[in-house]
One Martini backbone bead per residue (centre of mass of N, CA, C, O) as a GRO file, in nm:
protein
  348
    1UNK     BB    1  -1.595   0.774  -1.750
    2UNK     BB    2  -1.675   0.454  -1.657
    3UNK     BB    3  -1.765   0.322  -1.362
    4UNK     BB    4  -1.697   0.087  -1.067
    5UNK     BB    5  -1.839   0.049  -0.721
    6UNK     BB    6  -1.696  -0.144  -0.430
    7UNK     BB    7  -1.752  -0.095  -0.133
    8UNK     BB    8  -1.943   0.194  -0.110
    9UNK     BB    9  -2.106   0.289   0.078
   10UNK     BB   10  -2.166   0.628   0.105
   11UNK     BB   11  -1.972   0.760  -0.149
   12UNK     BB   12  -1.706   0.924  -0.147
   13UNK     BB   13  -1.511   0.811  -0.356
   14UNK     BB   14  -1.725   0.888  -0.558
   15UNK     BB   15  -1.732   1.168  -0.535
   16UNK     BB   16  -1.455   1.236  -0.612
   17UNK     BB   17  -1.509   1.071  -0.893
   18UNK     BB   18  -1.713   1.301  -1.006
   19UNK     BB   19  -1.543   1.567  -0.945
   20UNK     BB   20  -1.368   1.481  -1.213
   21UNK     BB   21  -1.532   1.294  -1.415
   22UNK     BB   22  -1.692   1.062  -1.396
   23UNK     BB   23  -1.877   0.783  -1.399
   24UNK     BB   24  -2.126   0.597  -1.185
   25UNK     BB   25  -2.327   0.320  -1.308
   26UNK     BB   26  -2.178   0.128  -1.074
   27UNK     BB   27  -2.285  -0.027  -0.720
   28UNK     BB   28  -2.197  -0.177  -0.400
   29UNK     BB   29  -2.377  -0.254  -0.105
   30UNK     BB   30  -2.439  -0.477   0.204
   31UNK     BB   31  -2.568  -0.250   0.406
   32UNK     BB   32  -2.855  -0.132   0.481
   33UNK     BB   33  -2.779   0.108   0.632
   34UNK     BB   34  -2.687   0.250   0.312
   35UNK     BB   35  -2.906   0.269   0.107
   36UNK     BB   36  -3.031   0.529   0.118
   37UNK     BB   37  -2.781   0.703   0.147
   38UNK     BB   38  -2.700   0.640  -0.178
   39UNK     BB   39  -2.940   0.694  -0.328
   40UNK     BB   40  -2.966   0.998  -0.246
   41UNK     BB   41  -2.665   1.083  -0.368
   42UNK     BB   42  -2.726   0.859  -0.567
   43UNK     BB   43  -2.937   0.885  -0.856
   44UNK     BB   44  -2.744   0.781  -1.132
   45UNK     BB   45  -2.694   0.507  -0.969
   46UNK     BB   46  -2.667   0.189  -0.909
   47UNK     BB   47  -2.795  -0.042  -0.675
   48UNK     BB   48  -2.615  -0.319  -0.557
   49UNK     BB   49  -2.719  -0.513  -0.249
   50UNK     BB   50  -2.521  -0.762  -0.293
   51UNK     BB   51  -2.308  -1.009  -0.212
   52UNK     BB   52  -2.014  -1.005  -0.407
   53UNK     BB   53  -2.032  -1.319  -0.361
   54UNK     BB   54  -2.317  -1.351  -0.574
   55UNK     BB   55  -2.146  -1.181  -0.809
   56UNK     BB   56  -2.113  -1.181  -1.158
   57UNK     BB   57  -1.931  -1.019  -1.351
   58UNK     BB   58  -2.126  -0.994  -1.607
   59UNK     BB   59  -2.361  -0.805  -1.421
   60UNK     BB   60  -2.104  -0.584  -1.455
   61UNK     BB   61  -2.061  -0.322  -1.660
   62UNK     BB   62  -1.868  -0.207  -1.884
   63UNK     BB   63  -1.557  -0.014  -1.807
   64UNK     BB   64  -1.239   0.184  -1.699
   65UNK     BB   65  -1.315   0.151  -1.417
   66UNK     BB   66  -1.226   0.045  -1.043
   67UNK     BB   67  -1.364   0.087  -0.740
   68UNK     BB   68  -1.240   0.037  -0.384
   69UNK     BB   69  -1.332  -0.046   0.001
   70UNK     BB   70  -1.253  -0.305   0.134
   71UNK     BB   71  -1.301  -0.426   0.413
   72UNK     BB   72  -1.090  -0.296   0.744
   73UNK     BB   73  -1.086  -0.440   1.011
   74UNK     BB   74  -0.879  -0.699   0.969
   75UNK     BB   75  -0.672  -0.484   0.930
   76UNK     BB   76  -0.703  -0.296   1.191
   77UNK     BB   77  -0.517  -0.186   1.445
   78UNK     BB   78  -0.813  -0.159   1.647
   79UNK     BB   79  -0.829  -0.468   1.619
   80UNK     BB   80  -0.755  -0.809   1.544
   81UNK     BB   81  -0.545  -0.890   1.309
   82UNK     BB   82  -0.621  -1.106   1.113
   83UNK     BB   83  -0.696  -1.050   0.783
   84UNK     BB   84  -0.672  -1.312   0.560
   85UNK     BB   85  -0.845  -1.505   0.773
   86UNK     BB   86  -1.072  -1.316   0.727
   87UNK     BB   87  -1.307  -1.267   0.557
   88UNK     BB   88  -1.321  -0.956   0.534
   89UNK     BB   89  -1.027  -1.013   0.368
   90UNK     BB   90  -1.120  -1.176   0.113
   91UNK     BB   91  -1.245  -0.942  -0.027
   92UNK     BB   92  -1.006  -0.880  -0.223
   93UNK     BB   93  -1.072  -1.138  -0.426
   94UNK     BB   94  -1.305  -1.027  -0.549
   95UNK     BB   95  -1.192  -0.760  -0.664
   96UNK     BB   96  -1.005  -0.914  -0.870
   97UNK     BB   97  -1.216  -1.127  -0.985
   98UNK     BB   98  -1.337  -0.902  -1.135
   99UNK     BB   99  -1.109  -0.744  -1.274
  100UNK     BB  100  -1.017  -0.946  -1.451
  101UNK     BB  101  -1.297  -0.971  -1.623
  102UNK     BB  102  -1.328  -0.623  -1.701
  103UNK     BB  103  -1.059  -0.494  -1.773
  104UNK     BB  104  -0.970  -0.226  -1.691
  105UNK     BB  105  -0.779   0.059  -1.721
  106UNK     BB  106  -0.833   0.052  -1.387
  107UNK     BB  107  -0.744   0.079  -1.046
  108UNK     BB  108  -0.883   0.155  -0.706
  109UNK     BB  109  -0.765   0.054  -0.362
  110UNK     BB  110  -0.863   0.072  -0.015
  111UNK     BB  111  -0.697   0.110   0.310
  112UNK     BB  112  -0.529   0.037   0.608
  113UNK     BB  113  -0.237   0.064   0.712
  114UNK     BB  114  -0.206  -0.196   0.851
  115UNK     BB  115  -0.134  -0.357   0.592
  116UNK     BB  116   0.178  -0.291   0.675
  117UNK     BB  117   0.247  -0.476   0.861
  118UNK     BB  118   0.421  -0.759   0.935
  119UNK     BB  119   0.214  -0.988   0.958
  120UNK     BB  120   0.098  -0.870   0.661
  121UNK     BB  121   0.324  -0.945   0.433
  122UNK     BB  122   0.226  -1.183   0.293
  123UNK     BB  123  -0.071  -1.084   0.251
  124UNK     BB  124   0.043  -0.880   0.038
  125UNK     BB  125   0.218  -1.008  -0.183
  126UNK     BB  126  -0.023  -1.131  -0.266
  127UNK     BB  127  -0.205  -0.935  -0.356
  128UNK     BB  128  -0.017  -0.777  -0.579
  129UNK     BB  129   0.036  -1.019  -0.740
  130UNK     BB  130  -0.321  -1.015  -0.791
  131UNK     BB  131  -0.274  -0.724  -0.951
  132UNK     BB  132  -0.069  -0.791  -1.161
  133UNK     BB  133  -0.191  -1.031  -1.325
  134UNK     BB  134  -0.432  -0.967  -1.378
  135UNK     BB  135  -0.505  -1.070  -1.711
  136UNK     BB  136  -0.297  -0.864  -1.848
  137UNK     BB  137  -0.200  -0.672  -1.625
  138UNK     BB  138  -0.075  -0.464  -1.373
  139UNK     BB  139   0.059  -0.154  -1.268
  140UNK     BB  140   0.173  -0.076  -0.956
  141UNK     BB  141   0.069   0.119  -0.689
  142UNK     BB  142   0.194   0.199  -0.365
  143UNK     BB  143   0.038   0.443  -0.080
  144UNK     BB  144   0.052   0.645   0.154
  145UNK     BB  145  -0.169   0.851   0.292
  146UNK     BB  146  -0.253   1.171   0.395
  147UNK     BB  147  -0.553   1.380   0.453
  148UNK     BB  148  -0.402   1.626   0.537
  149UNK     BB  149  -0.243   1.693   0.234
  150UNK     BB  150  -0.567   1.735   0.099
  151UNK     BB  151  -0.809   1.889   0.286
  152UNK     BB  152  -0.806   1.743   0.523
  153UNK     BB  153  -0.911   1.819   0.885
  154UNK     BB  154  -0.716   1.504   0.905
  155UNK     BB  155  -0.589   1.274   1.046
  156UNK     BB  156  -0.563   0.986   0.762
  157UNK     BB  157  -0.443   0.681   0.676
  158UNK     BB  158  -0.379   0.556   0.402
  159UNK     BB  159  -0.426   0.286   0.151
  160UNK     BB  160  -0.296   0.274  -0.197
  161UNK     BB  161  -0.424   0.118  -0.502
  162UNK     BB  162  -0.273   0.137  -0.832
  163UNK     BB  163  -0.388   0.054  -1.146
  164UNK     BB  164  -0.246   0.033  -1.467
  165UNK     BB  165  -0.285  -0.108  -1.747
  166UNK     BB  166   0.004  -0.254  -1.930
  167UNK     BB  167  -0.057  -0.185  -2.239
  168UNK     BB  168  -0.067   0.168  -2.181
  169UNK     BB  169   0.240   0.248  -2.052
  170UNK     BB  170   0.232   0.312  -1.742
  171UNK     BB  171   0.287   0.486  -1.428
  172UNK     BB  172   0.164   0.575  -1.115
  173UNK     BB  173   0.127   0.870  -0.955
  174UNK     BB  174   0.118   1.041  -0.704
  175UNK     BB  175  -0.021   1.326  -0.543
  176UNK     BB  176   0.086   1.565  -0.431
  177UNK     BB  177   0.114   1.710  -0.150
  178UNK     BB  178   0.043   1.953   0.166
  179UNK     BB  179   0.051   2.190   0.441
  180UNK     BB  180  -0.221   2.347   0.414
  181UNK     BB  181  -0.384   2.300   0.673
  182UNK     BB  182  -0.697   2.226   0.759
  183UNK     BB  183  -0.854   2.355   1.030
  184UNK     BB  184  -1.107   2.333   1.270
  185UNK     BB  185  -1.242   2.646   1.276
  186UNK     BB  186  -1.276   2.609   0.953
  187UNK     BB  187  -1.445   2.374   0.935
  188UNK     BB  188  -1.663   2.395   1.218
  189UNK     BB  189  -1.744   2.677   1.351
  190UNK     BB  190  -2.045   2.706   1.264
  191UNK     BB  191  -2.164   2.467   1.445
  192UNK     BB  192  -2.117   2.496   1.779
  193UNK     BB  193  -2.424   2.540   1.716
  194UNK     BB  194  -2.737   2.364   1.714
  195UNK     BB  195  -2.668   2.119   1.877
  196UNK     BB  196  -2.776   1.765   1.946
  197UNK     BB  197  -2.882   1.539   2.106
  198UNK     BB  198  -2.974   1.238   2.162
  199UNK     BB  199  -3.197   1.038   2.190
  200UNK     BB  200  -3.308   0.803   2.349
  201UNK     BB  201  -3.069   0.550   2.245
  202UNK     BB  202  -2.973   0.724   2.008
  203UNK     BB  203  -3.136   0.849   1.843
  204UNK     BB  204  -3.293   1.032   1.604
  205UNK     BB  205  -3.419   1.395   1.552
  206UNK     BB  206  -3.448   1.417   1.224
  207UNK     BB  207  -3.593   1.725   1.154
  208UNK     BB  208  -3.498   1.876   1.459
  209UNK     BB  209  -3.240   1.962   1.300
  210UNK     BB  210  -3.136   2.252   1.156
  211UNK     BB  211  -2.893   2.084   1.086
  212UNK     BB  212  -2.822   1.830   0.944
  213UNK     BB  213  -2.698   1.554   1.155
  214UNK     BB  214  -2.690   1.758   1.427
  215UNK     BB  215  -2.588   1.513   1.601
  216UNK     BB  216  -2.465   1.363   1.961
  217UNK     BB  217  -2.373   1.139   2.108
  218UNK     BB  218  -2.459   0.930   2.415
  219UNK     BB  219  -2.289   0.894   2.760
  220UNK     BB  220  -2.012   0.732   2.814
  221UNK     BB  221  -1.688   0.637   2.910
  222UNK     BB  222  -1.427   0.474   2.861
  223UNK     BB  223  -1.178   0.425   2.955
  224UNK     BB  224  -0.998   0.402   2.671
  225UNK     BB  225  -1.086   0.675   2.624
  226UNK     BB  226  -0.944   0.804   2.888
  227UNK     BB  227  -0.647   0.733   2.836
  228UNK     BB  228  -0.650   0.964   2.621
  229UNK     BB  229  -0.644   1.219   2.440
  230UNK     BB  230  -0.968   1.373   2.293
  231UNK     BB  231  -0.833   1.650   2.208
  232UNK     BB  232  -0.868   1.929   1.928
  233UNK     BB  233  -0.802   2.220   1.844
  234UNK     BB  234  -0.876   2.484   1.633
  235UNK     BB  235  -0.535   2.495   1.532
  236UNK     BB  236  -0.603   2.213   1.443
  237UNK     BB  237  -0.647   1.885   1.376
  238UNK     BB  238  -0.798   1.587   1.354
  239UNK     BB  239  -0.871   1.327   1.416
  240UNK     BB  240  -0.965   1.000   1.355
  241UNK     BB  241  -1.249   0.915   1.182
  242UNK     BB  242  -1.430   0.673   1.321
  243UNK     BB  243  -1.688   0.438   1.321
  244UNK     BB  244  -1.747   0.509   1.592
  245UNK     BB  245  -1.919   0.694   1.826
  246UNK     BB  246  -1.775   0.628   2.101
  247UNK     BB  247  -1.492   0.729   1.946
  248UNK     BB  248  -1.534   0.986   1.905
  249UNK     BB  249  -1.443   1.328   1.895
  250UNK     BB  250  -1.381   1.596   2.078
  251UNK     BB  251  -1.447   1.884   2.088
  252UNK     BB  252  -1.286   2.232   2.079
  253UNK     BB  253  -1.423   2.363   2.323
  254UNK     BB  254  -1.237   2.179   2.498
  255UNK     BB  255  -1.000   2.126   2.654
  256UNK     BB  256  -0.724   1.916   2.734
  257UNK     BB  257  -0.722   1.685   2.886
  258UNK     BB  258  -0.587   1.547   3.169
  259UNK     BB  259  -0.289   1.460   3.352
  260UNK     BB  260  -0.218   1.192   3.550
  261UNK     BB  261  -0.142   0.906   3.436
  262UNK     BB  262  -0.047   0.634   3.267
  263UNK     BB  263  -0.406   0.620   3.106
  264UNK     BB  264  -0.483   0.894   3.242
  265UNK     BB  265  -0.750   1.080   3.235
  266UNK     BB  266  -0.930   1.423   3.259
  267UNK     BB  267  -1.152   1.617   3.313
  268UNK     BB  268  -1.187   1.979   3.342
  269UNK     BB  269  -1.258   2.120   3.644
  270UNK     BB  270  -1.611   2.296   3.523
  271UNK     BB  271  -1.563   2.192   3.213
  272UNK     BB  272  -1.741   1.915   3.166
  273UNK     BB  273  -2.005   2.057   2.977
  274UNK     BB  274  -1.784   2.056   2.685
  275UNK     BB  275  -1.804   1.764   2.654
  276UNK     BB  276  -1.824   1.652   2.344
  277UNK     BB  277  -1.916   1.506   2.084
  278UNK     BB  278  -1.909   1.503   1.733
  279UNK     BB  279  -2.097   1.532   1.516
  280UNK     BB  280  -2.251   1.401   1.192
  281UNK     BB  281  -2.155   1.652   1.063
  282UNK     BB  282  -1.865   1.685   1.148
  283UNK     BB  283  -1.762   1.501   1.051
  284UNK     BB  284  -1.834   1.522   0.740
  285UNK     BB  285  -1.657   1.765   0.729
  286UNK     BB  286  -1.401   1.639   0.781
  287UNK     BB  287  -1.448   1.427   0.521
  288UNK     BB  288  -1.560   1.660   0.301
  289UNK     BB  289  -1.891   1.649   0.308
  290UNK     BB  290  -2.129   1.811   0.187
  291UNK     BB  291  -2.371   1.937   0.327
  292UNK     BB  292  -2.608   1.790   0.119
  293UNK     BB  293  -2.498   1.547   0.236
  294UNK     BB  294  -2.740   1.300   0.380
  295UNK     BB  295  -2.773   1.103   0.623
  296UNK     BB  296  -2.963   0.771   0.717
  297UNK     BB  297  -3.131   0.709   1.006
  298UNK     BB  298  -3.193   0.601   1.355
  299UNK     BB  299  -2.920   0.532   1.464
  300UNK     BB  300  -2.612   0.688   1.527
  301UNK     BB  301  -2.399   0.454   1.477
  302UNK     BB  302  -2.462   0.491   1.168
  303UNK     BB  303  -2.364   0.738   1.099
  304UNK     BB  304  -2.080   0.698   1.192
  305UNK     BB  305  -2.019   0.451   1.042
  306UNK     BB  306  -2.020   0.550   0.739
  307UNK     BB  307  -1.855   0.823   0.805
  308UNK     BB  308  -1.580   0.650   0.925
  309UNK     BB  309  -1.541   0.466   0.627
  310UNK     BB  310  -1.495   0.703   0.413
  311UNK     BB  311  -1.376   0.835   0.205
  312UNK     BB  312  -1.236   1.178   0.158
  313UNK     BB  313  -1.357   1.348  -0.096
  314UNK     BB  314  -1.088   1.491  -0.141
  315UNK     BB  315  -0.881   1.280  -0.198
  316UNK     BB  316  -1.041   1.155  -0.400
  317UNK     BB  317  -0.991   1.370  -0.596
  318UNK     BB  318  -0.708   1.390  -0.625
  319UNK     BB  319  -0.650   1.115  -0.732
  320UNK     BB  320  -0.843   1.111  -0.966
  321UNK     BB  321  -0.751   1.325  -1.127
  322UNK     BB  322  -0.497   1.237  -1.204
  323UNK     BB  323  -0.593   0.978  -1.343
  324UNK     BB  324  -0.773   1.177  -1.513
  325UNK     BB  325  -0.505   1.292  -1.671
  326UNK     BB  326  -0.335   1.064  -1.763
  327UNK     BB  327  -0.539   0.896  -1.931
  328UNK     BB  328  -0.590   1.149  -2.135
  329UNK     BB  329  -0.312   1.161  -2.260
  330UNK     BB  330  -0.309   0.842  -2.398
  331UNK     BB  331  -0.604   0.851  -2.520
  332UNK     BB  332  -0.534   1.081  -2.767
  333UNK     BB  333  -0.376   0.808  -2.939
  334UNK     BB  334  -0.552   0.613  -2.758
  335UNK     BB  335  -0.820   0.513  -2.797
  336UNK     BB  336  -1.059   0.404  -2.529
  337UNK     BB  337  -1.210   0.170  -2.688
  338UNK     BB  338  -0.951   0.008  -2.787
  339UNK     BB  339  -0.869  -0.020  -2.459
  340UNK     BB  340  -1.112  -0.146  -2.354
  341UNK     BB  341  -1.144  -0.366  -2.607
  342UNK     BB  342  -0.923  -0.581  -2.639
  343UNK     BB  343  -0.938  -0.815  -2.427
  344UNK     BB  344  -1.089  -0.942  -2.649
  345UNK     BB  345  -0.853  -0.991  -2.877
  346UNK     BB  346  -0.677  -1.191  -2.674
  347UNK     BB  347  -0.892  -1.395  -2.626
  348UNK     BB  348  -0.931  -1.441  -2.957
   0.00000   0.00000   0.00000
């Protein structure tokens, strides 16, 4: 099934449903600092690097599915929680306006627990009906997943839109997940060693990290950041891989930082040596990217920005999968492209 991905970032939710068997025909994504990296790991995509806002839905190859995840700042617990007041809130209307024009057979769409706050309840039932009217309309399916019950070794909750075309006659569920946590031990325990400090301004170190990627952000850290534990031990999993490189989990190789009282917290004294942030390839792990998806960049800031943005391949894959289980099951009966060309003879 051939699809489409917008705000694809480095292409993580991209990864899962090629692991699924998807075809990702046709990517987007706005940010030079993710293009190099998206092209490199994604060499058989197109990537439309122009704003979404710039792109006409014709532009746009006829798809069976669209998936993607619009920014997420504005609705963001961490962040201002401005919501659909926020330009890049507004940015799930380009998602719709595409997806109206392009009728595919499903899509998913990808976001922060935030945007289930109350305050953002009314922007929420807007999005919801303008994702069920679209076109013909979808059955829309809406659910919080944590991605530790998916085999990602990291509390991560995000919430997922699922639609499923209405002529095709079924609704989503999503795949249950399972307790079986993937702890830090086996995520990163191999990586330890031989791990580099960032080079003055935190640039990057290149080719001199002996394992693509394997090194961590330097500098001091913020009370905010000292606020409360920032360590998750070996038999843990990970705290949430933020966007933020000074945001970034401490290693599990340091004890858990000591309490001295409410918002206070400190290095356990004489073992301050052993905490350091986790490193852009630990993150990577995390978020369940193989080995050989490489980042490029010049400042570690962009590598853990975009893979702190990724939706978790592992996730992405389970998700994806369900999903192209049941379109299979649907289209046996039901040709592919009678399914996805009708929208032409309603049209017509």
């Amino acid at each position: 099934m051939k699809i489409v991905s917008l705000f694809a970032g480095a292409g993580g939710l991209d990864l899962g449903f090629k692991k699924a068997g998807f075809d990702i025909v046709w990517a987007n994504e706005y940010d030079k600092e993710i293009w190099e990296t998206y092209e490199k790991n994604h060499p058989r995509t197109y990537l439309d690097t122009r704003s979404i806002t710039k792109i006409e839905s014709n532009e746009i190859p006829d798809c069976e599915g669209i998936i993607g995840g619009p920014p997420c700042q504005s609705w963001s617990e961490a962040g201002a929680l401005r919501g659909i007041d926020d330009n890049r809130g507004q940015l799930f209307f380009d998602f719709i306006r595409i997806l109206e024009a392009k009728q595919p057979l499903f899509f998913l769409a990808e976001n922060v627990s935030g945007m289930l706050l109350t305050r953002h309840k009314e922007a929420m039932n807007n999005i919801k009906h303008h994702f069920r009217q679209a076109g013909i309309g979808y059955e829309l399916s809406v659910q919080l997943l944590n991605a530790k019950n998916y085999g990602v070794p990291q509390d991560r909750k995000r919430l997922f839109f699922v639609g499923i075309r209405k002529d095709i006659g079924f609704k989503f569920s999503f795949p249950k997940g399972n307790n079986n946590y993937i702890f830090l031990k086996k995520a990163i325990g191999d990586l330890q060693e031989n791990v580099l400090p960032a080079k003055e301004g935190n640039y990057t170190n290149g080719n001199k990290c002996l394992v693509p990627n394997h090194e961590y952000m330097i500098g001091g850290f913020s009370s905010i950041f000292m606020s409360r534990n920032r360590v998750r031990g070996w038999d843990e999993v990970s705290f949430t891989i933020q966007a933020g490189g000074r945001h970034a989990p401490l290693h599990p190789q340091a004890p858990k930082m000591k309490f001295i009282e409410q918002n206070i917290r400190e290095f356990v004294k004489d073992k301050e040596h052993l905490y350091r942030r986790l490193s852009i390839r630990e993150c990577a792990r995390i978020q369940t990217f193989p080995d050989n998806f490489n980042f490029f960049y010049k400042k570690l800031a962009a590598g853990y920005k975009m893979i702190g943005n990724a939706v978790p391949v592992k996730l992405a894959f389970a998700v994806a999968k369900k999903i192209k289980n049941d379109l299979s099951c649907i289209t046996e009966s039901k040709p592919g492209k009678e399914l996805l060309y009708r929208k032409n003879e309603i049209a017509s």
